[in-house]
C-alpha positions as CSV (number, residue, x, y, z in Angstrom):
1,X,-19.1,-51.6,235.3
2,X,-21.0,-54.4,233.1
3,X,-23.3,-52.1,232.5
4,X,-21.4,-49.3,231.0
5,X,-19.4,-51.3,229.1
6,X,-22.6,-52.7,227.5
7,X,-24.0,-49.2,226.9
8,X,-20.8,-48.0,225.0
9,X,-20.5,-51.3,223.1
10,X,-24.5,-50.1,222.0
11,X,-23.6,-46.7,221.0
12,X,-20.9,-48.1,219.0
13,X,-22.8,-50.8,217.6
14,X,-25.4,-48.0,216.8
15,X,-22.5,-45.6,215.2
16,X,-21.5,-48.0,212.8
17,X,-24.9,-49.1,211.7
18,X,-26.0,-45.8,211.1
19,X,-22.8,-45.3,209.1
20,X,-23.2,-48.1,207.0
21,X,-26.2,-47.2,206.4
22,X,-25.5,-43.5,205.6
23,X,-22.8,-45.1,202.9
24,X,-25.7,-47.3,201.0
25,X,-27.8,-44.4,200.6
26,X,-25.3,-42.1,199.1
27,X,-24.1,-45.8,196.9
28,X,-27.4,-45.8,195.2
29,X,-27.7,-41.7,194.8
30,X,-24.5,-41.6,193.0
31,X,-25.5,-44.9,190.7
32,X,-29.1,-42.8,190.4
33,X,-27.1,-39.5,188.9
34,X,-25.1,-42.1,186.7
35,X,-28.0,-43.5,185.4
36,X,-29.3,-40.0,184.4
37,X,-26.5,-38.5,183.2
38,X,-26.3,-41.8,180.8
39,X,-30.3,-41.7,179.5
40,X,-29.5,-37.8,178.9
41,X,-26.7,-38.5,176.1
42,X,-28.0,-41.1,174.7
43,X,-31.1,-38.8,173.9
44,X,-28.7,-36.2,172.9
45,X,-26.5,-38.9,170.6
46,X,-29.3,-40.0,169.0
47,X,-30.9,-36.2,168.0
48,X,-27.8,-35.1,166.4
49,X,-27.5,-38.3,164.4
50,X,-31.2,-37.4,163.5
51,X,-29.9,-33.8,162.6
52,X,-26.7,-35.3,160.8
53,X,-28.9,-38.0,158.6
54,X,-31.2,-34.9,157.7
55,X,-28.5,-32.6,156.8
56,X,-26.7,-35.4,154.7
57,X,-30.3,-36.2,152.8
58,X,-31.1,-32.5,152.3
59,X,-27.3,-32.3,150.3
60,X,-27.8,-35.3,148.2
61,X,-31.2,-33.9,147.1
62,X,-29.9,-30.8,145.9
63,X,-26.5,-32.9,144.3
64,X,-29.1,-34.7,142.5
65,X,-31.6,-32.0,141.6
66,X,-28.3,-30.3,139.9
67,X,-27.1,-33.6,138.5
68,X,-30.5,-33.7,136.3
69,X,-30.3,-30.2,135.3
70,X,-27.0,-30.6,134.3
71,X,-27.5,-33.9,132.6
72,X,-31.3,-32.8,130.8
73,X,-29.1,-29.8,129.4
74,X,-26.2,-31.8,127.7
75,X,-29.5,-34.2,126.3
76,X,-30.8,-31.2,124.9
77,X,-27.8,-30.1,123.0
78,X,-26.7,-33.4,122.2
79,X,-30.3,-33.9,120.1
80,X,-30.0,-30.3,118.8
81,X,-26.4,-31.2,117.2
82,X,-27.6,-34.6,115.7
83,X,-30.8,-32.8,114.3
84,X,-28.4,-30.4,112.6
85,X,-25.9,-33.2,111.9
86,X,-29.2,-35.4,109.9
87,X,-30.7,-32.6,108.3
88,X,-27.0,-31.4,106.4
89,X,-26.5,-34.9,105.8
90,X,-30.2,-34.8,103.5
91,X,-29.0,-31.9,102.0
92,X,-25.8,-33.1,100.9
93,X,-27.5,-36.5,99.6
94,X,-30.4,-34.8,98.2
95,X,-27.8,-32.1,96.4
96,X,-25.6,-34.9,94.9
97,X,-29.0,-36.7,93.3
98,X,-30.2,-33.5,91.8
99,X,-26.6,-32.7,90.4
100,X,-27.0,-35.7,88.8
101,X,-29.8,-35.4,87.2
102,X,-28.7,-32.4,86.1
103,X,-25.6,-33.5,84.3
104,X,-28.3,-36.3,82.8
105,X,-30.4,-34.2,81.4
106,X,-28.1,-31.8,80.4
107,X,-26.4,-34.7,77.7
108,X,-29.9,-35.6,76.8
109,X,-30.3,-32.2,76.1
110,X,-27.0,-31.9,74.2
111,X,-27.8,-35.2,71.7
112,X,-31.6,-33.6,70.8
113,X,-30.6,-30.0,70.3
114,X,-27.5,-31.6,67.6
115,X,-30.6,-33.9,65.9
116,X,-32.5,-30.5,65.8
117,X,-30.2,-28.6,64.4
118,X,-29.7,-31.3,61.4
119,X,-33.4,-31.1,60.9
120,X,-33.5,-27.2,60.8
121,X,-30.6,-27.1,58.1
122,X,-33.1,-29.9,55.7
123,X,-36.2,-27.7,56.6
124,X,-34.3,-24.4,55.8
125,X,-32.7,-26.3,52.0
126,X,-36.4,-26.6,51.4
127,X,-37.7,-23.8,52.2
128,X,-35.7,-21.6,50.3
129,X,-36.5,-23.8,47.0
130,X,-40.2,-23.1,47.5
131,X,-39.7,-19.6,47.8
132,X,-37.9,-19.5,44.8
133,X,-40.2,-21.5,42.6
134,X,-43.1,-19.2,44.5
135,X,-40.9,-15.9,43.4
136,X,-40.5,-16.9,39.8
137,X,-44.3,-18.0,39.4
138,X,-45.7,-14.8,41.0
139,X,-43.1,-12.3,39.8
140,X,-42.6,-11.3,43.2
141,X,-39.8,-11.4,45.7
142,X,-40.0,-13.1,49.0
143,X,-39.7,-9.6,50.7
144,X,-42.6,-7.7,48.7
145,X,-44.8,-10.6,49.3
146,X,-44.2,-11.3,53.2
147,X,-45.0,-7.5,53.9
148,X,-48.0,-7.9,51.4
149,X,-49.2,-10.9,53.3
150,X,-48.3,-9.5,56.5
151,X,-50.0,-6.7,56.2
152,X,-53.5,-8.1,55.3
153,X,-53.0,-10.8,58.1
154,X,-52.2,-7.5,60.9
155,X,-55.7,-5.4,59.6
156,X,-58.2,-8.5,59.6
157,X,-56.4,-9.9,63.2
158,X,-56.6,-6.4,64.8
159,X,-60.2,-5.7,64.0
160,X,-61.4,-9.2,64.5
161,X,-59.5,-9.3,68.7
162,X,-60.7,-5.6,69.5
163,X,-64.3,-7.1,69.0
164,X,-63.8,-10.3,71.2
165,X,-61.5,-8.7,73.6
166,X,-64.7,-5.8,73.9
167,X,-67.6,-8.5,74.1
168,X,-65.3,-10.7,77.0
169,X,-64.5,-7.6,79.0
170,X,-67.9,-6.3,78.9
171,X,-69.4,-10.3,80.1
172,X,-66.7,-10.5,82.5
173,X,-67.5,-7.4,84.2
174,X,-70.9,-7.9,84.2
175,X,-70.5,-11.5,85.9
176,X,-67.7,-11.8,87.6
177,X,-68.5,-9.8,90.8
178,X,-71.8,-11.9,91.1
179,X,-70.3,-15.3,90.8
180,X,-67.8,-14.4,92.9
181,X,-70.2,-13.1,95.8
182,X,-72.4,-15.8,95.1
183,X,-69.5,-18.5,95.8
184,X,-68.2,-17.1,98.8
185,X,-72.4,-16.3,100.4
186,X,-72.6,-19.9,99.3
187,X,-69.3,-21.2,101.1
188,X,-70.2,-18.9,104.6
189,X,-73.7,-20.1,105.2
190,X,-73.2,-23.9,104.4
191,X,-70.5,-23.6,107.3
192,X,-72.0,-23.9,111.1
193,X,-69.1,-23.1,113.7
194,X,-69.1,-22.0,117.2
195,X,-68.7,-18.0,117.8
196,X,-67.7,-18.4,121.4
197,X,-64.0,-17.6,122.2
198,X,-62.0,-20.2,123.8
199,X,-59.2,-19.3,125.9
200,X,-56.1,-21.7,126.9
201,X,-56.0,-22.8,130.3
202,X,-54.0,-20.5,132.5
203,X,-55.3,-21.0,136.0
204,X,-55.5,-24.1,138.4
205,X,-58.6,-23.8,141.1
206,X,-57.6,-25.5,144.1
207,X,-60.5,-26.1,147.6
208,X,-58.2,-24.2,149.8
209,X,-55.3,-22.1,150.5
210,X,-54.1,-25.1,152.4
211,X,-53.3,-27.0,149.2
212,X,-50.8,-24.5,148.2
213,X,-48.4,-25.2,151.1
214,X,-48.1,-29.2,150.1
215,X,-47.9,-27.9,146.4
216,X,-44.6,-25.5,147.9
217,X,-43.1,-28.2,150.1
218,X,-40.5,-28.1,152.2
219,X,-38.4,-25.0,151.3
220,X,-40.1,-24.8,148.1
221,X,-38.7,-28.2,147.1
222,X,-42.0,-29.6,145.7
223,X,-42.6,-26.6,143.6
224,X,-39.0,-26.4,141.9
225,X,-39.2,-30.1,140.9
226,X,-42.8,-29.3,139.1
227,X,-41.8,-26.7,137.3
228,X,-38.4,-28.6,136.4
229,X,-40.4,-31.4,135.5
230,X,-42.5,-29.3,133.0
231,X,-40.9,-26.2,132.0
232,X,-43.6,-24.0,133.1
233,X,-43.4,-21.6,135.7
234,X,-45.8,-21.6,138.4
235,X,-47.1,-18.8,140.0
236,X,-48.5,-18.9,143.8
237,X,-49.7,-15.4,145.1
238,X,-52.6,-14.2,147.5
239,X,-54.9,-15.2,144.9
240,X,-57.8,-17.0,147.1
241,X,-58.1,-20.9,145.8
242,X,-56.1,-20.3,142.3
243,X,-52.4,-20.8,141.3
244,X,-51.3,-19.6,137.8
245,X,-49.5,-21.7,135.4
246,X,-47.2,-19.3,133.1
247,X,-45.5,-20.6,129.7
248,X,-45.8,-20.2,126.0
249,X,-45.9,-23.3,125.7
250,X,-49.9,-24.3,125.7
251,X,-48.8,-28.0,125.5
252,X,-46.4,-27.8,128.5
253,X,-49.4,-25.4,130.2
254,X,-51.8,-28.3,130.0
255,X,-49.0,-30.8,131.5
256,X,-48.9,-28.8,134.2
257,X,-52.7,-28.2,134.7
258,X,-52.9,-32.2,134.4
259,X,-50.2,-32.9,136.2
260,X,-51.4,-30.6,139.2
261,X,-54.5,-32.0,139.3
262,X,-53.6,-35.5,139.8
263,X,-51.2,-34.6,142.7
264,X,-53.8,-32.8,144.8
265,X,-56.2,-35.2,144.2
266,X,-53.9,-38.3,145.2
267,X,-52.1,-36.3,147.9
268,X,-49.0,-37.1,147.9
269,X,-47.1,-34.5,146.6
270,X,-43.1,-34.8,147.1
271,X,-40.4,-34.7,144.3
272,X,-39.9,-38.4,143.2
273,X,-43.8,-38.9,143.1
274,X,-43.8,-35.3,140.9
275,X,-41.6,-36.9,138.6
276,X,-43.5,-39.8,138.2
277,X,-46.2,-38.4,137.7
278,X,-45.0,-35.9,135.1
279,X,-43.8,-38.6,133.0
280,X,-47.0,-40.4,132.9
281,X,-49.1,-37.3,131.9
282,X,-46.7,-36.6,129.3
283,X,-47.4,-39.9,127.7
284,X,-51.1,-39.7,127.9
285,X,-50.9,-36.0,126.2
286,X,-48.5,-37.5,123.6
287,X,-51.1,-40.2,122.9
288,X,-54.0,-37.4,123.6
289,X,-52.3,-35.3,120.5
290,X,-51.3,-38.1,118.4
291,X,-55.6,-39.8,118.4
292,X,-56.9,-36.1,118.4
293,X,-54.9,-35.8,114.7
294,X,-55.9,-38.5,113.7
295,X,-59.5,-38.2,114.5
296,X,-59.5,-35.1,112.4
297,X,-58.6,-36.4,109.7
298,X,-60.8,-39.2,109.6
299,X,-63.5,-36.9,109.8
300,X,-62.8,-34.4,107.5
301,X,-61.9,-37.3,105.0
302,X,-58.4,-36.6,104.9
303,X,-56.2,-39.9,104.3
304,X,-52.4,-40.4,103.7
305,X,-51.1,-37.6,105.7
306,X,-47.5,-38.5,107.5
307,X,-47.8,-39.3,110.9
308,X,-45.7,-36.3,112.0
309,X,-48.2,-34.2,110.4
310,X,-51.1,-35.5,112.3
311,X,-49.4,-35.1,115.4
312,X,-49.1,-31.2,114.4
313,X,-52.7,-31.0,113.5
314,X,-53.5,-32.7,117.0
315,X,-50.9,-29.8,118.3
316,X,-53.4,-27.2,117.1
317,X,-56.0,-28.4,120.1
318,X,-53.3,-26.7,122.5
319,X,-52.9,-23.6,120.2
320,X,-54.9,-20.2,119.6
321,X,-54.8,-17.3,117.8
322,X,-56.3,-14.0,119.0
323,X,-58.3,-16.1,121.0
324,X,-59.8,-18.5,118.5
325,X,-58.8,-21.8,118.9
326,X,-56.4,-23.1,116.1
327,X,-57.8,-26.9,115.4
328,X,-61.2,-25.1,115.2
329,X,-60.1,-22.4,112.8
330,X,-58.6,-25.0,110.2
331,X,-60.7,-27.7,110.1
332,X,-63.7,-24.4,109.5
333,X,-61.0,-23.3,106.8
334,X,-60.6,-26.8,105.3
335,X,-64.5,-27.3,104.9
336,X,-65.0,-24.0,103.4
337,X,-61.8,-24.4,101.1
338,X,-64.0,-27.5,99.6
339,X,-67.3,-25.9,99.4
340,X,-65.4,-23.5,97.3
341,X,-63.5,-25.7,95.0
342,X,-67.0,-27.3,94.7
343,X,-68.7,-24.8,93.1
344,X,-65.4,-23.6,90.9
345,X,-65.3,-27.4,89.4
346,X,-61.4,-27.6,91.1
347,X,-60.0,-30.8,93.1
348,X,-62.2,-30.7,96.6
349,X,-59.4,-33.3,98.3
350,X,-56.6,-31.2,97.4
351,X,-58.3,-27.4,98.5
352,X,-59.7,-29.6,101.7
353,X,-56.4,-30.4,102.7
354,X,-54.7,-27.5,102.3
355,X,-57.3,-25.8,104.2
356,X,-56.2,-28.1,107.0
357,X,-52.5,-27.7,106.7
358,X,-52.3,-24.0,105.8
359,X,-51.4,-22.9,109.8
360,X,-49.0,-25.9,110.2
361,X,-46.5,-23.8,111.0
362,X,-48.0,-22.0,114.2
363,X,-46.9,-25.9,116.0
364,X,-43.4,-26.9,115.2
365,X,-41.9,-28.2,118.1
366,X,-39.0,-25.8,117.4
367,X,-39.4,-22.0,116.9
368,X,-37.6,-20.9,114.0
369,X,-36.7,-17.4,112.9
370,X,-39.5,-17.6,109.6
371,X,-43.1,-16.7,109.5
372,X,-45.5,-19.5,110.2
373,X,-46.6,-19.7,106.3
374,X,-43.1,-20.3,104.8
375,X,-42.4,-22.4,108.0
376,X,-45.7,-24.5,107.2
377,X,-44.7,-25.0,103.6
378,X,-41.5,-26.0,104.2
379,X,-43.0,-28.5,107.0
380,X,-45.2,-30.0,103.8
381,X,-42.6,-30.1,101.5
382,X,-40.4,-32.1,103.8
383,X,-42.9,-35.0,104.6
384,X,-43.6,-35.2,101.0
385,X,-47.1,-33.3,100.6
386,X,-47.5,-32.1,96.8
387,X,-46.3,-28.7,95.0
388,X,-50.0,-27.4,94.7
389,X,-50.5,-27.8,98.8
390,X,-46.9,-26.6,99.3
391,X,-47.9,-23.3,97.3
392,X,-51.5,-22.5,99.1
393,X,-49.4,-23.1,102.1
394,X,-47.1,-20.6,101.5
395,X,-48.8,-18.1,99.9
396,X,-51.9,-17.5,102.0
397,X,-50.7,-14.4,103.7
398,X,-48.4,-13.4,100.3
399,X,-45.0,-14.2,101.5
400,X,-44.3,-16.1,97.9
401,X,-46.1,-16.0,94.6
402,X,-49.7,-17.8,94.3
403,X,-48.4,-20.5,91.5
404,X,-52.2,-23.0,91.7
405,X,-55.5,-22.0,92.0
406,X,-56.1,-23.5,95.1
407,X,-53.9,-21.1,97.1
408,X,-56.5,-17.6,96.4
409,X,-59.1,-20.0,98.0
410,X,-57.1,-20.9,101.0
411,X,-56.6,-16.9,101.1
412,X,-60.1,-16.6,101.2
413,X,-61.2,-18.8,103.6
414,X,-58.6,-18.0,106.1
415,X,-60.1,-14.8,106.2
416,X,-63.6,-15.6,106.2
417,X,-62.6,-18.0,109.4
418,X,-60.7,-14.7,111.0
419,X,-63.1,-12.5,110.5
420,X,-66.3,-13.6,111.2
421,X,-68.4,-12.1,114.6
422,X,-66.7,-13.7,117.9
423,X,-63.7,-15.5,115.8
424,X,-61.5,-13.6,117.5
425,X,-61.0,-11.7,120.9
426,X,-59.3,-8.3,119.4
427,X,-61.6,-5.7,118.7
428,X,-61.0,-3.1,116.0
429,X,-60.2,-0.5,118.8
430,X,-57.2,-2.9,120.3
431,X,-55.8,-3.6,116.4
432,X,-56.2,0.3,115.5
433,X,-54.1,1.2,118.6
434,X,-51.6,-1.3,118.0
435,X,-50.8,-0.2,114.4
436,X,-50.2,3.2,115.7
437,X,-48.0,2.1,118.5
438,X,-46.0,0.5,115.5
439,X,-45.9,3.4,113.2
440,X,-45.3,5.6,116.1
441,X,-42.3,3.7,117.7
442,X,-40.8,4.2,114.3
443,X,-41.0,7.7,113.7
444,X,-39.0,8.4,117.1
445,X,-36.1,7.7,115.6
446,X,-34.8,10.5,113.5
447,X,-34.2,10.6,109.9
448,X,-37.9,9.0,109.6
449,X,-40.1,10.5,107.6
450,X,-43.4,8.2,107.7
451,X,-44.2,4.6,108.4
452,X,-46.9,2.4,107.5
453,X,-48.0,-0.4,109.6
454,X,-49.6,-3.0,106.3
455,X,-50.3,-6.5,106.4
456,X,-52.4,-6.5,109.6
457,X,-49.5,-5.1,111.4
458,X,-47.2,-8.2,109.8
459,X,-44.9,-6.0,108.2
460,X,-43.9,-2.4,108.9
461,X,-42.3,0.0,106.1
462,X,-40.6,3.2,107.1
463,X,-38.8,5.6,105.0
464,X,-36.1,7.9,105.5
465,X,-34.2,10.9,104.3
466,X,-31.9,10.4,101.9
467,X,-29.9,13.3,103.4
468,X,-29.8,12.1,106.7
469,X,-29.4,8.7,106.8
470,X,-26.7,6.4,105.0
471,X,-27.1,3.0,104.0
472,X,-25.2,1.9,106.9
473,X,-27.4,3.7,109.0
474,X,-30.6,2.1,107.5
475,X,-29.0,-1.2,108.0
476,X,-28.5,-0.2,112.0
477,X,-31.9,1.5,111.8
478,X,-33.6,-1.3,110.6
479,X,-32.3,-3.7,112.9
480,X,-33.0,-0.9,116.1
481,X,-36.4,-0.6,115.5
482,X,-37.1,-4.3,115.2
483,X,-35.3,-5.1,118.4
484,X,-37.3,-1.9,120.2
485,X,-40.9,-3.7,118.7
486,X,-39.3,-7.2,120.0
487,X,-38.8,-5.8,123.8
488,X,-41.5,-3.1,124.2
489,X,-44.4,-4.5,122.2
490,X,-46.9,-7.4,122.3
491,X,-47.8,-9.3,119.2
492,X,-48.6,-12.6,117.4
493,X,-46.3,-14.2,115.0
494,X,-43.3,-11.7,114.0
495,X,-43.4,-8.2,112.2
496,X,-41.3,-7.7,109.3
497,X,-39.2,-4.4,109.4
498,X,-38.8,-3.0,105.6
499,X,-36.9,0.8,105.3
500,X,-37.0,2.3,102.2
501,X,-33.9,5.2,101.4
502,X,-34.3,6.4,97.8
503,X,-32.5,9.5,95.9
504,X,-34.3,11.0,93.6
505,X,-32.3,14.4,91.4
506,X,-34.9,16.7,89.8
507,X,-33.9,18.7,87.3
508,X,-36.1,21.2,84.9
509,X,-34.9,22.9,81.6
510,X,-36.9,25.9,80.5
């Protein structure tokens, strides 16, 4: 009986402990799952936080990428509207001193004419005594002996000029066409220049394909704040190792070149360091300009030129025409423009200057609706440069009246500069076909009945029947074919549209 009881008593005993134990292993396998379950949201807590924060930073980036657009816009008009606002405000002064002057010298005027007139009255009391003591001495009337004296005066005066206006013509013909090749052979060979073309900088070579991913950034992000930065639009294509830069603007061009370059060879490309960088090229260019006008100067001897004058001529670096390089092409006009004026005997300073300034206008930081001569003289006249330069400035592609002598010279030059071998990359064949893209454009309209494509394909005159077309309609016509050269054609400077309507009535009596 003991013996049983002790065996159940075991087998109980065992029961329980393998429950017990059969309850702490399932304990610590539940706490186990807890503990996973707990580690697998914190890990997915914490990456959508990560998504959130990135989210939230990509937003603010493109807040503030509009925010500067927004806020470089209003700068721009805001200068714009004070420029306007300081330039009437000249006018009006300037205006209101010469109106003065005016009304000055208009009494002073007043007060000497009276005094004249009292002195005219005296002269003419006198006069007509003498001719009456003359008339009764000589027995002749005043009359009979003016037409006498008159007479004899007209005979001896006419034979006496048709000899010396014969002898002149005959000495000027005879050595006018050799002094004036013999000046100009002169000028040309005592001038050494460069004959290679130089081309502005339009592509940036980079050492792999590689580099242009940085350069794109995340979503294009690195790209958009370059070209905001500089204005120029930047192209990235299959091109192997090259991206192109794309604006009008060779100053901005060469930013961006700069600007590039320093990027890929620091490395770290990303919008705030873009920026940064941008700024401090832009300096250093501003600087670059401003010493390379200034250097100029100095060595073609030019002193007293207003600082905002220099930083145009150091503008001209950036600038080309036809391919020839802008600087190049004036400082070669302003040393032939004083070899000249050497051997006429005028002022070599003055012509050498001129030279310098006569393309000013190609560089204005603004680009006005005038050709670049009338622009340029204008430029000079505002920062005070003197009536001679102003005129040679002006002139030297006809646009005004040549008033000085130094403004045929500047003429001159600017054409021996142009035309020389490998001055300039367009070829007669590429100039020939564009003046008859010009005259052709015009005579598809109808009512045209020939144009003529003149000043270098400047200016373009077409004329029209009478009949058919009105002078409203040349007013619409005019305007049409300019805005059809504008979109469809490709050309330096602007071309000046001129139609021509005339009537003519022929009559004939027989």
């Amino acid at each position: 009986m003991e013996i049983v009881i002790g065996l159940l008593i075991g087998v109980i005993g065992g029961g329980i402990g393998a429950f017990i134990l059969q309850n702490s292993l399932l304990k610590k396998k539940r706490e186990q799952i807890v503990q996973t379950a707990q580690s697998e949201a914190e890990s997915i807590k914490k990456e959508k936080i990560l998504q959130a924060k990135e989210q939230f930073l990509k937003l603010k980036e493109e807040h503030e990428t509009s925010v500067k657009d927004k806020d470089r816009k209003l700068q721009s008009l805001e200068d714009k509207v004070k420029s306007k606002e300081n330039t009437l405000n000249s006018k009006i002064e300037e205006l209101g001193r010469k109106e003065k002057e005016v009304i000055k010298i208009q009494s002073d005027f007043d007060v000497k004419l009276q005094s004249l007139d009292l002195k005219h009255e005296e002269l003419d009391k006198i006069q007509q005594k003498r001719v009456l003591e003359l008339s009764k001495l000589s027995g002749l009337s005043s009359d009979d002996a003016k037409a006498q004296l008159m007479d004899a005066l007209k005979d001896e005066a006419r034979t006496g000029a048709m000899v010396h206006i014969k002898e002149i013509m005959e000495e000027a013909k005879l050595n006018a066409n050799v002094e004036a090749k013999k000046i100009v052979i002169q000028a040309i060979q005592r001038v050494a220049t460069e004959q290679a073309v130089e081309n502005a900088v339009t592509v940036f070579n980079i050492e792999s394909d590689e580099v242009k991913g940085r350069i794109i950034g995340r979503e294009g992000r690195n790209i958009r704040a370059l070209e905001a930065a500089t204005g120029v639009e930047i192209i990235v294509d299959d091109t192997p190792e090259a991206i192109m830069l794309s604006c009008f603007d060779p100053v901005r061009r060469e930013l961006a070149r700069l600007a590039l370059h320093q990027l890929v060879s620091d490395g770290r490309i990303h919008p705030a360091r873009i920026e940064e960088v941008v700024a401090k090229i832009r300096k250093q260019l501003e600087e670059e300009i401003a010493e390379t006008g200034r250097r100029t100067c100095i060595d073609l001897g030019i002193h007293g030129l207003h600082p905002e004058l220099t930083r145009m001529v150091g503008r001209m670096k950036y600038r080309s025409s036809y391919g020839q390089n802008l600087l190049q092409h004036s400082r070669e006009v302003a040393n032939l423009c004083a070899i000249m004026a050497a051997e006429l005997g005028l002022n070599v300073k003055l012509a050498k200057r001129a030279g310098l300034l006569h393309d000013i206008g190609k560089v204005p930081d603004e680009d006005p609706e005038l050709p670049h001569a009338i622009l340029g003289m204008k430029l000079a006249e505002k920062f005070g440069e003197k009536p001679d330069i102003c005129n040679a400035i002006g002139a030297h592609h006809d646009e005004i009246e040549m008033t000085t002598m130094i403004s045929p010279i500047v003429q001159v030059c600017d054409a021996i500069s142009g035309a020389r071998p490998g001055a300039r990359r367009e070829v007669v064949e590429s100039y020939i076909k564009r003046l008859k893209e010009l005259e052709a454009l015009a005579l598809s309209y109808e009512g045209v009945t020939t144009a003529y494509a003149i000043q270098a394909g400047r200016e373009l005159r077409v004329l029209v029947e009478s009949e058919k077309v009105s002078d409203l309609r040349a007013d619409e016509l005019s305007f049409a074919i300019s805005q059809q050269i504008q979109t469809e054609m490709t050309y330096p400077g602007q071309v000046k549209v001129t139609l021509i309507r005339e009537k003519r009535s022929v009559s004939y009596a027989k």
